[in-house]
N, C-alpha and C positions, 0 to 999 in steps of 0.2 A: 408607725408602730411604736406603743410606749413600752417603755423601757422598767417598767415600773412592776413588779408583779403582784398577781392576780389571780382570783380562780378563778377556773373554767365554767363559762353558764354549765347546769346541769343537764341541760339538753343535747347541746353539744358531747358532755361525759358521756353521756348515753349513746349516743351514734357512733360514738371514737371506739368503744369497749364492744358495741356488739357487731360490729363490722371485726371483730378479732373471734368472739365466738362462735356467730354460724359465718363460716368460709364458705360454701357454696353448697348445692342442693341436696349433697348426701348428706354432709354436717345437720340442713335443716332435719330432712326425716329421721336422720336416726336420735336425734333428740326427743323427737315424735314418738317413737318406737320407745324408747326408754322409759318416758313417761307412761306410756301404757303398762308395759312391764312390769314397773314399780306399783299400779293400784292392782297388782294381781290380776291381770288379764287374762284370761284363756282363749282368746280370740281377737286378733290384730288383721284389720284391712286396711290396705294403702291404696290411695287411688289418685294417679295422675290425670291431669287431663293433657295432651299436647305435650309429654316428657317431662310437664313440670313447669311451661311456661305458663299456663292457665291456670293451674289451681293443683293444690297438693290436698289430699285429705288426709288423715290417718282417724280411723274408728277401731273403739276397743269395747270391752264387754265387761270394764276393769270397775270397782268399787263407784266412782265416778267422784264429785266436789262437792262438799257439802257447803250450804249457802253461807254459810261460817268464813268461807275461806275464798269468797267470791273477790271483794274487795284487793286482797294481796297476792292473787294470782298470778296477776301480770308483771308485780314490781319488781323491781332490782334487788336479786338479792333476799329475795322473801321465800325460803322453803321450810316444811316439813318434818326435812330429812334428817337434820342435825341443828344442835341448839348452840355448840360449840365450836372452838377448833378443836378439842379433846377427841370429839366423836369421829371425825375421818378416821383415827385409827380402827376403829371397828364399824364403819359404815358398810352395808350391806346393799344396799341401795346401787343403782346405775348412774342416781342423778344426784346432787346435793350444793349446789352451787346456786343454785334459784337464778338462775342466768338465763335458759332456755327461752322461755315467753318471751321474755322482757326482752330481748333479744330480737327475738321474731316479729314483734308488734313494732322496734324500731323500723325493720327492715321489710316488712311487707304488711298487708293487711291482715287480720289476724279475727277468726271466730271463734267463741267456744260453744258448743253446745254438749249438755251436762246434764245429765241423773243421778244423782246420790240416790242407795237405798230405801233410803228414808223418808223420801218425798214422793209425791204423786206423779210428779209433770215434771218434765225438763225446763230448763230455759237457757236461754240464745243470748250469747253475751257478745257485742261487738267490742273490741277493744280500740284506741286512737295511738296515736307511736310514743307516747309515752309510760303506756302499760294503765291507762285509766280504763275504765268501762265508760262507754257512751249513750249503750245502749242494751237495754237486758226487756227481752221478750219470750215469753210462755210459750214451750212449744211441746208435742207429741213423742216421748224421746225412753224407750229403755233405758233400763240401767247404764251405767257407762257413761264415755265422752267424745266426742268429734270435735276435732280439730281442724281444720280449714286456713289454710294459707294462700293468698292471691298476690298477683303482681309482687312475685319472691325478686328483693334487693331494686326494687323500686326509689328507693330514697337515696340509694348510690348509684348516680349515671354511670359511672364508669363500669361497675363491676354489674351493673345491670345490662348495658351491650355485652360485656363478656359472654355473660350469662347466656345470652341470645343466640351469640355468634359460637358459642358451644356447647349449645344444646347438650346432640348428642354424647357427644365423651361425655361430658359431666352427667348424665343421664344412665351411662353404663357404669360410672364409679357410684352411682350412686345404689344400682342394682348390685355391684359387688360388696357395699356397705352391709344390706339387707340379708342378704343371704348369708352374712354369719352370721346375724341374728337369726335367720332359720335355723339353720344349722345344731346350735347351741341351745336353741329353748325348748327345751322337749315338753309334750305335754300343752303346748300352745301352738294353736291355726292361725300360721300367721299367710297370706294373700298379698300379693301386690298385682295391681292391674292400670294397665295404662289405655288410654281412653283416647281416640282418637276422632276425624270427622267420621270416616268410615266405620270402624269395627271399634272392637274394645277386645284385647290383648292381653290372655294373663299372664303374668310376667316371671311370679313365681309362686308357688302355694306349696304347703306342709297341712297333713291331717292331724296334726296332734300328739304322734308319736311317743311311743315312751321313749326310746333310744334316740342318738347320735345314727348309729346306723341307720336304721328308717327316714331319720331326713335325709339322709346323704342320698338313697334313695328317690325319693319324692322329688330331691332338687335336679339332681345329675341320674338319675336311673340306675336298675338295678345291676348294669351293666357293669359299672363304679362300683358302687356300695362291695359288690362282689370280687373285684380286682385288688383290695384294698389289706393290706396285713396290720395286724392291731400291735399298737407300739407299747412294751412293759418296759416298766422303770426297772435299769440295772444300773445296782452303785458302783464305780469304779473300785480297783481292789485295792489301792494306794492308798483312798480314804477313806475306808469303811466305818473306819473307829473315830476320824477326824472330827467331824460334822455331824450334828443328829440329823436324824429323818425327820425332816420339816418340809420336804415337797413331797406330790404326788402328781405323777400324769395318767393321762388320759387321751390316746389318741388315735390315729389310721393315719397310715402312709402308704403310697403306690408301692408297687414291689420294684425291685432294681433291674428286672430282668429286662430283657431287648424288647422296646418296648411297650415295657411297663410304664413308662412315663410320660407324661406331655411336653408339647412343645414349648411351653412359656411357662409362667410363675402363678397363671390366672385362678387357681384353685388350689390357693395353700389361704389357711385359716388359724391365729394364733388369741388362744385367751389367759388372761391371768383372774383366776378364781368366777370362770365362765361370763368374764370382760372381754369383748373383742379388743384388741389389742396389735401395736407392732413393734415387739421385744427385736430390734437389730441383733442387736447379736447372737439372738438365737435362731432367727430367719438366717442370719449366715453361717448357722453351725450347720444347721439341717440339709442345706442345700448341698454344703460344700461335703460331707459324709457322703451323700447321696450320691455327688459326682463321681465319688472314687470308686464306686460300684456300676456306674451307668454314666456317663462322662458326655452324652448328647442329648440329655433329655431332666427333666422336671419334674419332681413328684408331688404327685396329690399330698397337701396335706390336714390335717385336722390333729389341734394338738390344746389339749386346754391345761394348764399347769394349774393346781390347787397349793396353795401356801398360803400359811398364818397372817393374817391379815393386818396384822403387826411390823410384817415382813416388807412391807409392801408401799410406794408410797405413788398412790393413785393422780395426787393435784400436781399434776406436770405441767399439762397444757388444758388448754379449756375446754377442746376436745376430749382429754382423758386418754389418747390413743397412745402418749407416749407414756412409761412408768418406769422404775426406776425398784430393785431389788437390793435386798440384800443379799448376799454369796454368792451372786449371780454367776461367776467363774466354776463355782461348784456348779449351779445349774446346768451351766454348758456342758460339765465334763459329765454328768450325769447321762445325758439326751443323748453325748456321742457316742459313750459308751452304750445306750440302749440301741442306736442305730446299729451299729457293730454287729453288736450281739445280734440284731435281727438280720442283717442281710450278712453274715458271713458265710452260710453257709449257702448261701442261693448262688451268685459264680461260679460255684468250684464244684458244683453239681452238674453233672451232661452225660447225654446217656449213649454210650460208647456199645456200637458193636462187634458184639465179644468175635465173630467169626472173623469179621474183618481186620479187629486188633490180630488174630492168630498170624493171619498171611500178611503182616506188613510189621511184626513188633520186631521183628530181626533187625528191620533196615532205622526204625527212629522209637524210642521209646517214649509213650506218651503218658505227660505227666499231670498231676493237678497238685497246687501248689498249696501246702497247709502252712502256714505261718505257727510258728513257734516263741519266745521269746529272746530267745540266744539267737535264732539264725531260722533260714528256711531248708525245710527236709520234702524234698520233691518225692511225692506217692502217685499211686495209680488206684483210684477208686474203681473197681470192677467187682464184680461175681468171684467166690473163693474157684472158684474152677483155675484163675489166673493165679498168681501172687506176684507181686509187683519182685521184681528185683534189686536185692540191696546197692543203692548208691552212696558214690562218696559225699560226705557233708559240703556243706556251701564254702566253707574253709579249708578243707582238708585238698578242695580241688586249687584254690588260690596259694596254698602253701606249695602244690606240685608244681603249677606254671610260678609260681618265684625260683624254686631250685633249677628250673628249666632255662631261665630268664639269666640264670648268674650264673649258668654255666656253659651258656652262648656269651657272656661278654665276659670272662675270663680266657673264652678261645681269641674272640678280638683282641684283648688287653694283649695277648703275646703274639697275636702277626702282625699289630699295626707298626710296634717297634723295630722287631727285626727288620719289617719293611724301608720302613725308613730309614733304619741303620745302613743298607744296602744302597738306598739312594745317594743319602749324603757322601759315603763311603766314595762313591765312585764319582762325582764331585769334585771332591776335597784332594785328590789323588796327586793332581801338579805343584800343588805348594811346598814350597820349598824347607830347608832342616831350619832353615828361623826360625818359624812362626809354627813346627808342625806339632811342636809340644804344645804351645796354648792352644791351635786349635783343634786338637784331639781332646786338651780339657774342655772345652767349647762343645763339642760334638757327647761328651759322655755329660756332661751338664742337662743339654737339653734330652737326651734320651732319658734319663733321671725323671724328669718333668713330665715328659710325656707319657711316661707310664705307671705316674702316679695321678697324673689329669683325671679328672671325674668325665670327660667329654670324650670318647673314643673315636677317630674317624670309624664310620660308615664304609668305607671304602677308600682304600690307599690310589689309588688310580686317580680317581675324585681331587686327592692334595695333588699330587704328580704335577694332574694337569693344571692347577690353578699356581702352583711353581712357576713351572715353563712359562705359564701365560705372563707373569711377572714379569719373569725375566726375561723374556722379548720386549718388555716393555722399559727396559732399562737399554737393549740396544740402540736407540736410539740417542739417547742421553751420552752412551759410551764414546759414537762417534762421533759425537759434536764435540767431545772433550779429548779424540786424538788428533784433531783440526786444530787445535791448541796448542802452541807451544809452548809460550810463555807460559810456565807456572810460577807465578808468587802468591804469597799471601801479607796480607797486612791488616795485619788482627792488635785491636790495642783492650786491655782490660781495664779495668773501673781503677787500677793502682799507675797505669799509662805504661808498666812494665812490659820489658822487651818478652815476644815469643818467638819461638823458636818452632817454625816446621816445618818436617820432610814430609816426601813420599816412598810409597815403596809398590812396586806392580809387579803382579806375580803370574807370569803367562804359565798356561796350560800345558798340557801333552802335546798338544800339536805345535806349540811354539806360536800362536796366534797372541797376538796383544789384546787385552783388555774384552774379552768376548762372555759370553754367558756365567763362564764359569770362576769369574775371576771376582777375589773377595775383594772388596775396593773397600779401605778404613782410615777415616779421616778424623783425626784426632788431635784435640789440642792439647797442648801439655806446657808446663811450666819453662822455666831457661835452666833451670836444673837436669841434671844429667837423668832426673829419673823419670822413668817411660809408666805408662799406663798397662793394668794388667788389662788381657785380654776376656778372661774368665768374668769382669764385670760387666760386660755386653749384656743386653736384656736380651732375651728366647726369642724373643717377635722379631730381630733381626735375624734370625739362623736363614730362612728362606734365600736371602740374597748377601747378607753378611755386608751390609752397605749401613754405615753409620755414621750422619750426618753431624750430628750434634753431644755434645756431652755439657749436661748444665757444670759452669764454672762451679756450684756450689756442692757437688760430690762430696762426699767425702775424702778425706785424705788418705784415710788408713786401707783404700784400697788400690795404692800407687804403687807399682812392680819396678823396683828401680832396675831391676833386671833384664826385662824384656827391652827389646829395640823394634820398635813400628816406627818404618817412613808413613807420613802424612799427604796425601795428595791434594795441591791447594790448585787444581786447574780450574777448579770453578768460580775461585773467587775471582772478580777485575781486579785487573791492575789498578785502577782508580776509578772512581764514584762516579757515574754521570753527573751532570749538572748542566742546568739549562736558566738563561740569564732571561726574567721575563721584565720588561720595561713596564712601568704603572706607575698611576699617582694618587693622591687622597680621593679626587674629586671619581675615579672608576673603581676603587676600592668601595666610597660609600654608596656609587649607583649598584653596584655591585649586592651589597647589604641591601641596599632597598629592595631589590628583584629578589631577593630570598625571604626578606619578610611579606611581600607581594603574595610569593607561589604557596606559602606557608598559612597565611590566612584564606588564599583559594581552596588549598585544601579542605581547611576547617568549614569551608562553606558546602563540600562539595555532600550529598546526603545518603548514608548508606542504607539501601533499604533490605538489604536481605545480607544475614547474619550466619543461615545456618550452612555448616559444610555438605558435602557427599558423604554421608554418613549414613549406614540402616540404622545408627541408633539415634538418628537424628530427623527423623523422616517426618514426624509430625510436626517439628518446629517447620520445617520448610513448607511442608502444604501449609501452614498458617499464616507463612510467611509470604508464599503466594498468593493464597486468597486472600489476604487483605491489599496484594499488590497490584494485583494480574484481574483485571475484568476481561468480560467476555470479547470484548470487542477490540482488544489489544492483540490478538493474537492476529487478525487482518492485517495488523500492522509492523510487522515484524519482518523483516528482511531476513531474506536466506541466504547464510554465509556458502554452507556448503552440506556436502556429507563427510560424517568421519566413522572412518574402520569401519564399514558400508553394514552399521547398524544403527546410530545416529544422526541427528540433523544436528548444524548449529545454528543458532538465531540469534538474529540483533534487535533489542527494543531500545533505543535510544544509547543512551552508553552503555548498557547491559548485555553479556553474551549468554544464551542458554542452551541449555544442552538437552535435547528431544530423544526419547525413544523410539525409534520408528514402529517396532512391532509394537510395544505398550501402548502406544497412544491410540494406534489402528482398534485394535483389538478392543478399545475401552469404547472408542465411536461405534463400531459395530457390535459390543453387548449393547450399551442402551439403545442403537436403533432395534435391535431384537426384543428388547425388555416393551418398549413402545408399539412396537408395528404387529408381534405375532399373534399370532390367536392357534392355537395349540389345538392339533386334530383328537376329537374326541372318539372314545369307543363308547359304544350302548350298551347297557347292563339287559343281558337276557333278565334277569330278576334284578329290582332295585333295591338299595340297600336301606335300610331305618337308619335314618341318625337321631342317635341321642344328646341331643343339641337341650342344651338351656333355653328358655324362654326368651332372653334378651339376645344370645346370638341367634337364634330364629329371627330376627327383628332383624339385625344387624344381616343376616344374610339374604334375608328378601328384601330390602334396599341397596344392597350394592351387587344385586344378581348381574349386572354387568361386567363386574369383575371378576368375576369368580367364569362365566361363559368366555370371557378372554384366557381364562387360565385352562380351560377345556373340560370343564364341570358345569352341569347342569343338572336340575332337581325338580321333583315333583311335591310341591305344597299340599297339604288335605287342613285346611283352617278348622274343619270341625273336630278333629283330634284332638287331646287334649295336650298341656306343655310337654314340653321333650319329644312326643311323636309326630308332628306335624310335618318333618322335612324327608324324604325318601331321597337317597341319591341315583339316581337313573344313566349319569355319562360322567367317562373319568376319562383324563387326558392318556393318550397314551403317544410316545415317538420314539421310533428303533427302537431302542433295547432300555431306554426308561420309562419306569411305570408310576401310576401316582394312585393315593386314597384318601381314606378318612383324615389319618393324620392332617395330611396338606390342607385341606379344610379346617381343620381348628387350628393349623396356623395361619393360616388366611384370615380368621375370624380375628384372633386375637391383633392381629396388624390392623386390621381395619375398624377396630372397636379406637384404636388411637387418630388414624388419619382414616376419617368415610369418605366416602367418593372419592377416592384416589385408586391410581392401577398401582397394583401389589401385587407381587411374584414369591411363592413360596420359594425356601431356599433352595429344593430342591432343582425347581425349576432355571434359579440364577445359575447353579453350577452347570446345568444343560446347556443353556444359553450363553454362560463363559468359555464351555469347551466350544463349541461350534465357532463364537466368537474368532476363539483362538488358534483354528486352523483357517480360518477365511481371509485372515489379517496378514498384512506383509511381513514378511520373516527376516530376519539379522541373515546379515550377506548378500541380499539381493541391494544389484545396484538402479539408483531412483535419480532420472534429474529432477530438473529444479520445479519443473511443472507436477510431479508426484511429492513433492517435497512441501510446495505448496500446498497442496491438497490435503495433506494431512495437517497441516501446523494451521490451516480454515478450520477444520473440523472440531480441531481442540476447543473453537469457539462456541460451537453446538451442543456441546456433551457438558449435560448438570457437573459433572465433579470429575474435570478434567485432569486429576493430580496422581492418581496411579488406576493400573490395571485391572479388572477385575479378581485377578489370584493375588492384587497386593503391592506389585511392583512400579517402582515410579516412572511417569511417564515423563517427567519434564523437573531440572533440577537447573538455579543459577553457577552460572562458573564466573565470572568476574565482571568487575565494573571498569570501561578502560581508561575512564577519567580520573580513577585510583591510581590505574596502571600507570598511566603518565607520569601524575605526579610522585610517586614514587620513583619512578627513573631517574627524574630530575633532581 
């Protein structure tokens, strides 16, 4: 490779750039479709032959090419449309990039056949992949132009098996391409029809229309077009005056109510200045409004936004699909304010009967909730016969539960202390006239505290017992230090200065030594006569009054030369262990070598799973599995045991894991139910019409397989025309779940992405989860090793062995022991 640069043969540019404009077979037609558009067509036919791997046509009825413009039809960069860059500001046009042909003629074979008004006879222009004419032949031809595309992405192997090998998806994006364009062009018949060995299929057809409504119609029935509420622009009232009025919309959306909406995203439609279009973040304004009214479900939509053309700036992508606005945040707030306003009053609408509200409004008052601006004021929409009864505000109710709230813990503020007064009280009783003045200041200190503490005990019982429990916990301690006789101490400070300590032991009532109740204070002090006050003890010793330590570096000025405390030195030895170990250089440096040894083992040793037991960490570990854990490592896994007879543990090499018994059960037996059932069907006395699209009609009489495993079954009539062709005649039905229409167009829409595969509506998954879930072995039940097995094989069979069907993990790592090791060492 030289090093030297150069420019790219032309031919080459040419392949490199339109392998970036037409991306795959919707990108070609709607290129197609736009060109017609643009010479004023009122009639647009598309015709595939084989989804588009044989031949693509599109014919229009548009002005057609005048022989003027034959020559630079095909080239790079050669349009019409605009003479400048100036002009995209106010281009009007679909297309202006002169990219489309030129484009297409790199990448497939390319015809045109052509009528300008003005001539007699058509003619048939072959073009070759570099946008030349080859060959131009007189033929029989209307007004207008046809277009003709073969062996589409031919000159690209790779993206040409693609192509192949996904047919169909790309075949239904490219039906949902088209149909905005139906949608949107009123006034033009536009037709797709797909052409097969057998039949020929129309795909989608519009008569002409003057409205949006009447195609919505024509595409989806009038079943839609009728469910459908029309969307008005309402300006936010925060900026009425901010911003002129420089948009306008135009649109229909599903209604919000139960049901009102679809199961997926498959019929929402966005234009800017009646461009199809995918404005993000208004596709996320829409939806996410929408949810907050209907929270399971997807609304139709059709929404074409009109603005200044100035506003606007179209050369994004080659496609055109993305674009880019000015005040576009205003837009958004514009659209959710109009959502608002239209579905606010559809939830809070339900029609309530009055007789039944009579005999039951005593026991609960039912409310429908109007939103305000300050606060929400709960009303009863009914008949004036009723009148809803005055309530307290939403705040007026949160002011009564706080005065309610502080005047339950001003009752605690005054028993917790008495309480404990009482305890200590009867404690503190044996101590003798020494010490009974500092520790009465002691006892009135920490009751001070306590009943300025922000933390109240919950219950004085609760402290009681976690006292006692303490201080059982020190008997022991007690009498290993009356086993002692010798007490000394030998305490040296940083100055080597002599100290000086006593003890002092103070038995109880009963005359008992050193037992529960006895304050044991071990204190150092200077060789000066002056004693430590008591009153500097920290609060957290009140419990046991045992004070192990006092930093040397105290302050001074809290030194009570007055007070006399003996010191108890039983704990300290009389002298320091010490133990004489014989060694020489040469076991000293084997020594060092065995730790730089175990030190670089460790470095060697590999950790492959990172994430903890964590729900908020659940994703990192299934990733961390699947990329660890194959199928067939679970045969391999040794069973340590069971633990708290709801887990297994398992050993995969040095690694221990920790197994769900019932999650993992439960996940093997959904997807054997997901795989194996076939769902008992009911017969419909009457069948039902579905008003299916043209392309899901295709889509479901090819994968009628799956759909009879889900316990659906349909009656076809081919000679109907689109939309009426499919009747449904059997829906699943078991116990007490039912299924319908819905579950069918979400059937449709999964399988429009993955065909021929078995697909389960959701509805169906939570059936087959519950069932799942009670057949599977249950937490408690005890399993040896031969069921323990059995489960931890299974994990080896199930696609996505890493949680539950409701979510829960099935299998999480607990440690690695060759860590463990070396960290002991």
């Amino acid at each position: 490779m030289s090093s030297q640069i150069k420019p790219i043969n032309k031919l080459d540019v040419h392949k490199i750039c339109s392998g970036q404009v037409v991306l795959n077979l919707a990108t070609a037609v709607k290129e197609l479709i736009e060109n017609s558009l643009d010479a004023g067509a009122t009639s647009v036919g598309i015709k595939l032959k084989e989804f588009g791997k044989d031949l693509v046509e599109v014919t229009d009825n548009g002005s057609g090419v005048h022989p003027d413009n034959f020559e630079g039809l095909a080239l790079k960069h050669h349009t019409s449309k605009i003479k400048d860059f100036a002009d995209l500001t106010s281009v009007e046009t679909f297309g202006f990039r002169g990219e489309a042909l030129s484009s297409l003629c790199a990448l497939s074979d390319v015809t045109v056949t052509t009528r300008h008004s003005s001539q007699e006879c058509g003619i048939k222009l072959v073009f070759d992949h570099t946008g030349n004419i080859k060959l131009k032949v007189p033929v029989a031809k209307q007004v207008g132009t046809a277009v003709t595309l073969s062996n589409l992405f031919s000159s690209l192997p790779v993206r040409h098996k693609e192509f192949h090998r996904n047919l169909k998806k790309d075949f239904g994006k490219m039906i949902q391409v088209v149909t905005g364009y139906c949608l949107v062009a009123t006034q033009v018949k536009l037709s797709c029809i797909n052409q097969t060995k057998s039949l020929n299929n129309v795909l989608l057809s519009t008569h002409g229309s003057n409205t949006v409504l009447e195609n919505i119609s024509c595409i989806y029935g009038s079943k839609q077009a009728n469910s459908l509420l029309v969307l008005k622009k309402v300006i936010p009232v925060d900026e009425e005056n901010d911003i002129p009025n420089i948009f306008e919309l135009d649109g229909y959306i599903s209604s919000c109510v139960h049901n009102g909406g679809r199961s997926s995203k498959d019929r929402q439609f966005y234009f800017i200045n009646s461009r199809p279009c995918e404005p993000l973040k208004i596709i996320k304004t829409v939806n996410e409004v929408y949810h907050q009214y209907n929270q399971n479900q997807y609304p139709f939509v059709y929404l074409n936004i009109t603005i200044a053309r100035g506003e606007v700036d179209i050369n994004v992508t080659p496609d055109k699909r993305q674009i880019f606005l000015s005040n576009e945040n205003y837009l958004v707030s514009i659209i959710k304010a109009s959502l608002n306003k239209l579905f606010e009053n559809i939830p809070s609408t339900y029609k309530i009967n009055t007789s039944l509200y009579e005999s039951i409004s005593t026991k609960r008052p039912y409310e429908s909730t109007i939103e305000s601006k300050d606060c929400k004021i709960l009303k009863l929409d009914i008949s004036n016969e009723y009148e809803s009864q005055k309530t307290p505000s939403h705040s007026e109710q949160i002011k009564a539960k706080l005065v309610r709230w502080k005047s339950d813990n001003s009752k605690i503020a005054t028993s917790v202390p008495s309480t404990i007064d009482k305890f200590l009280k009867q404690k503190i009783e044996p101590i003798d006239n020494v010490q009974k003045n500092h520790t009465e200041k002691l006892i009135e200190k920490e009751e001070n505290e306590i009943s300025t503490s922000p933390f109240m005990c919950a219950d004085t019982s609760d402290s009681i017992a976690i006292i006692e429990k303490e201080e059982k916990n020190y008997e022991q301690k007690q009498e290993s230090i009356k086993n002692d006789k010798k007490k000394s101490t030998y305490i040296n400070n940083a100055k080597s200065e002599n100290i000086e300590s006593t003890e002092h032991f103070v038995d109880n009532s009963n005359g008992e030594n050193m037992d529960n109740n006895t304050f044991y204070l071990k204190i150092v002090a200077d060789k000066s006569d002056s004693k430590v006050d008591i009153d500097s003890i920290h609060k957290s010793d009140v419990k046991n009054v045992f004070v192990k330590d006092i930093k040397t570096s105290c302050d001074l000025s809290k030194i009570n030369t007055n007070a006399s405390i003996e010191i108890d030195t039983s704990i300290a030895p009389r002298e320091r262990k010490f133990a004489l170990v014989e060694t020489n250089l040469e076991q000293i440096k084997q020594r060092l070598s065995n730790l730089r040894f175990r030190r670089s083992e460790k470095q060697k040793i590999k950790t492959r799973f990172y994430a903890t037991i964590d729900p908020n960490k659940n994703q990192q570990a299934e990733i961390e599995l699947s990329r660890e854990i194959s199928k067939d490592m679970f045969s391999r896994m040794s069973i340590i045991g069971q633990f708290n007879l709801g887990f297994i543990i398992t050993k995969l090499d040095a690694d221990l894991f920790i197994v769900d018994q019932h999650a993992t059960d439960e996940k093997y037996n959904f997807e054997t139910l997901q795989n194996t059932t076939k769902i008992t069907s009911q017969k419909l006395v009457v069948p039902q019409q579905l008003e299916l699209t043209a392309v899901n009609e295709i889509v479901l009489m090819e994968n009628i397989n799956v759909f009879q495993m889900n316990g659906f079954d349909f009656q076809f009539q081919q000679d109907a025309e689109p939309t009426k062709k499919v009747k449904l005649t059997m829906i699943p039905m078991s116990n007490n779940w039912s299924f319908g229409k819905e579950d069918v167009d979400e059937l449709l829409f999964m399988l429009q992405d993955a065909p021929n595969t078995l697909c389960r509506p959701s509805r169906v998954r939570s059936m087959f989860a519950s069932r799942a879930c009670r057949k599977s072995v249950m937490i408690g039940k005890v399993l040896n090793f031969g069921d323990m097995r059995k489960l931890i094989d299974h994990m080896g069979d199930i696609e996505q062995p890493w949680n539950c069907p409701h979510g829960r993990p099935t299998m999480r790592h607990l440690v690695n022991l060759t860590l463990l090791n070396v960290n002991a060492e």
